[in-house]
N, C-alpha and C positions, 0 to 999 in steps of 0.2 A: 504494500500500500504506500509506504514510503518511496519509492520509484516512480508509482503514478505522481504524487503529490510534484514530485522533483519537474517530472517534462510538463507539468501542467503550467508551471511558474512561468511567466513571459516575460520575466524584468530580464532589464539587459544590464551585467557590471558594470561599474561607472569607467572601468576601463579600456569597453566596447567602445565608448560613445569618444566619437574625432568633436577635436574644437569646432570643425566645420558643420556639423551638426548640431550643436549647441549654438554657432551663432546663426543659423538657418531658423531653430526655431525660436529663436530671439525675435528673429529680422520677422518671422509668421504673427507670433504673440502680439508685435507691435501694430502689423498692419491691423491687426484684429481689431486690437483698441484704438485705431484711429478710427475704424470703419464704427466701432460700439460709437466713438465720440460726433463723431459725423451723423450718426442717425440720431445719434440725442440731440445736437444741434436743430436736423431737420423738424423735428417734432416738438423741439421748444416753439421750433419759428412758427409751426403750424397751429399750434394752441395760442397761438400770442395772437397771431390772424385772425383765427376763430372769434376771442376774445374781444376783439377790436371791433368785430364788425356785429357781434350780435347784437342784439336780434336783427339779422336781414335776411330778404329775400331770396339773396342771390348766394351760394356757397363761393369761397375764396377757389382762387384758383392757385393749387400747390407748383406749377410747373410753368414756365416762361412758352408763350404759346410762339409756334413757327413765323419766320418771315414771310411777309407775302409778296407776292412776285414786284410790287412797285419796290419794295425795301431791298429788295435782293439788285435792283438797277445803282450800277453807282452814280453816286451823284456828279454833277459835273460843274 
């Protein structure tokens, strides 16, 4: 029972592991909490909008809407 116990174990010894995988998921960890920090921004801004405009008719718009073809001409 001891033997199963042993291959069941999936840790790796700290002397497996290359600096270059530790700073791999360093560099992961980070984008992650940029991206956590980033959607917390976006949903601050979107509650703040919400706030602003209640009560109205119209729901806010979360996303910058497309150029339309007069905008897309450069000006001269």
């Amino acid at each position: 029972m001891d033997r199963n116990r042993a291959k069941s174990n999936d840790a790796v010894p700290n002397d497996a592991v290359s600096q270059a995988d530790i700073d791999r998921k360093r560099r992961q960890e980070a984008r992650e909490e940029e991206r956590n920090e980033s959607r917390h921004s976006a949903d601050k801004s979107l509650e703040e909008g919400l706030e602003d405009t209640f009560p109205a008719s119209d729901p806010i718009n979360v996303t910058q809407p497309a150029k339309s073809p007069q905008d897309r001409k450069p000006k001269r």
